[in-house]
C-alpha positions as CSV (number, residue, x, y, z in Angstrom):
1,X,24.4,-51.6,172.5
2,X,24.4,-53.5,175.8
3,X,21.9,-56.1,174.3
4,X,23.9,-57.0,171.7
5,X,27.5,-57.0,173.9
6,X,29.2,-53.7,172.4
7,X,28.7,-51.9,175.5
8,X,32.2,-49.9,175.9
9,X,32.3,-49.4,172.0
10,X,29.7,-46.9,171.3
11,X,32.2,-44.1,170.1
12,X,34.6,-47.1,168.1
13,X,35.4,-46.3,164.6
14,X,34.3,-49.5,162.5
15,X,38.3,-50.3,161.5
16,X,38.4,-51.0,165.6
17,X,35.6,-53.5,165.2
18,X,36.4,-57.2,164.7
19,X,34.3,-58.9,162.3
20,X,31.7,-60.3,164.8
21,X,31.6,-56.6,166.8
22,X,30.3,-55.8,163.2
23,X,27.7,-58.1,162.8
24,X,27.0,-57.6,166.5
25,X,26.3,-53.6,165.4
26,X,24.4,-54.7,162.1
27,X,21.9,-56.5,163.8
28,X,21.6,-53.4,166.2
29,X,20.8,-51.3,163.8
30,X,18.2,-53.7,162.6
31,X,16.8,-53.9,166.1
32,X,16.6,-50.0,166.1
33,X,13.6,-49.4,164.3
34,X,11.7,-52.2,166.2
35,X,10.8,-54.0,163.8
36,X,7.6,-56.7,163.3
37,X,10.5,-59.3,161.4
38,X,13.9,-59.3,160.8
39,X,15.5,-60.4,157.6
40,X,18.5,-62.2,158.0
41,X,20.9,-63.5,155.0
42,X,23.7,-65.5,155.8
43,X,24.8,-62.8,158.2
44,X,27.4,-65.1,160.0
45,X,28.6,-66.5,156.7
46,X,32.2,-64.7,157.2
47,X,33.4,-65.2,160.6
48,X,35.3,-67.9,162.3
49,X,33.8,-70.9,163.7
50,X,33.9,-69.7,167.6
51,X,32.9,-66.4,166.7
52,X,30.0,-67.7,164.2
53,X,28.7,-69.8,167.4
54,X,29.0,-66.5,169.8
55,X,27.1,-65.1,167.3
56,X,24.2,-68.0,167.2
57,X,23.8,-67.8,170.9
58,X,23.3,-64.0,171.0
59,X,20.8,-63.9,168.1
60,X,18.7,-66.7,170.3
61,X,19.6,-64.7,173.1
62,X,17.6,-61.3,171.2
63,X,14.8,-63.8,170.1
64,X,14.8,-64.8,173.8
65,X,13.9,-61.1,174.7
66,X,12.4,-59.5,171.6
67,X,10.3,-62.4,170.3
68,X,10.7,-60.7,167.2
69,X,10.0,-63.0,163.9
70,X,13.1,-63.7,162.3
71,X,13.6,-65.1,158.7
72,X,17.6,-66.6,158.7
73,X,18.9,-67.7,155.4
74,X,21.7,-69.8,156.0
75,X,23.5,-72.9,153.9
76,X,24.8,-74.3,157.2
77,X,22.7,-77.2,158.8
78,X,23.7,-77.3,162.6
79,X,23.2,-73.1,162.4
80,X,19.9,-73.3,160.4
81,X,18.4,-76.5,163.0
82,X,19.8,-74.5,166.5
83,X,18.5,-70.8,165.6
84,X,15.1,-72.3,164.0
85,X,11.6,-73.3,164.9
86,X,11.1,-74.5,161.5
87,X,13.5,-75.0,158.7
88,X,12.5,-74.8,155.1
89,X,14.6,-76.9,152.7
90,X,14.9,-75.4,149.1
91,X,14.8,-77.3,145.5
92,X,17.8,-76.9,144.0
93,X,16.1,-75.6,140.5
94,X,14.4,-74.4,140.5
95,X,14.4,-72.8,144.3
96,X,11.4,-73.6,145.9
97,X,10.3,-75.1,149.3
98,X,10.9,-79.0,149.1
99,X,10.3,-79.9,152.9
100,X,9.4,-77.7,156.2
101,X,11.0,-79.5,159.2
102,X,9.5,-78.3,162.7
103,X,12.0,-78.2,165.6
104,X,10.7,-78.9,168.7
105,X,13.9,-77.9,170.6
106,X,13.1,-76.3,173.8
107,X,14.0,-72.9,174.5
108,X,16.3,-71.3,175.9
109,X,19.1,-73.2,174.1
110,X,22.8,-73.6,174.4
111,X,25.3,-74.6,172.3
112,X,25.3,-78.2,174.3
113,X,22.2,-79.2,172.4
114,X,23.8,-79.8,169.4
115,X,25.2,-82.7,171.0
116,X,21.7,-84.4,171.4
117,X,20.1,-87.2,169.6
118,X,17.1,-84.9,168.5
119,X,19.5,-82.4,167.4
120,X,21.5,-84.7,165.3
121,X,18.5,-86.7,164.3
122,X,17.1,-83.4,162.9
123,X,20.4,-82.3,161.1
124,X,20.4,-86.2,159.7
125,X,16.8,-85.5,158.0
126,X,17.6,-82.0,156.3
127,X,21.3,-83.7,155.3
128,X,19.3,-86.2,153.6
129,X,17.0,-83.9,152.0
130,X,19.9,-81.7,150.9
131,X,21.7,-84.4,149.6
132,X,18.8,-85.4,147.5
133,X,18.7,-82.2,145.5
134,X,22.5,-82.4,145.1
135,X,22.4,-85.5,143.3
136,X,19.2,-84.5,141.0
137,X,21.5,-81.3,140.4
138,X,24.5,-83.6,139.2
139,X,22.1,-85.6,137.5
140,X,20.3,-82.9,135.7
141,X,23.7,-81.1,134.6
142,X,25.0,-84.6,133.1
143,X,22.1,-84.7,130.9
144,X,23.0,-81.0,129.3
């Protein structure tokens, strides 16, 4: 509980939870089991910006300690480049891998380095390679 900043709310009942306190006891119970990889799907997807970015810098925070392999789906950009060590890029259809792109942010990181030229360069590149698929998706539907 402590690890994952619910100490204090062992004995909650979940309508006492916020959202993020939820997620915060999700990935808990994930943790649990001690698992070789953690499987992660849009698990942030719901919560408010601040609390979404609490929530990024905890997770990093667990990898920090656990060094745990951890496979995050996620449609945001910023969230998929700051969490990551490599980011996989998907067709649009069908869904398959179009482009790996390696981070080489250093670690430990804060939320300050997504103020950086690297990080921005790197959220630049997958934009583009996102926006690629979009338009081959527009493109394709037009022709149905």
């Amino acid at each position: 509980m402590e690890k994952v900043g619910l100490r204090g709310f062992e004995r909650a009942y979940p309508k006492a939870l916020s959202g993020g306190m939820k997620q915060r006891v999700a990935i808990a119970r994930a943790l649990a089991n001690n698992p070789a990889i953690l499987l992660l799907d849009e698990p942030f997807g719901a919560l408010d910006a601040q609390t979404r970015s609490l929530m990024q810098e905890l997770l990093t925070q667990v990898w920090e300690e656990l060094h745990i392999t951890i496979l995050f789906v996620t449609h945001d950009v910023e969230e998929a480049i700051f969490l990551s060590d490599r980011v996989f890029v998907m067709t649009a259809r069908p869904g398959r891998i179009k482009a790996e792109i390696e981070i080489p942010l250093e670690r430990p990181r804060g939320y300050e380095i997504k103020a950086t030229e690297t990080f921005l360069q790197l959220k630049k590149q997958a934009l583009t390679l996102i926006r690629e698929e979009a338009i081959k998706a527009t493109q394709y539907n037009e022709v149905d």
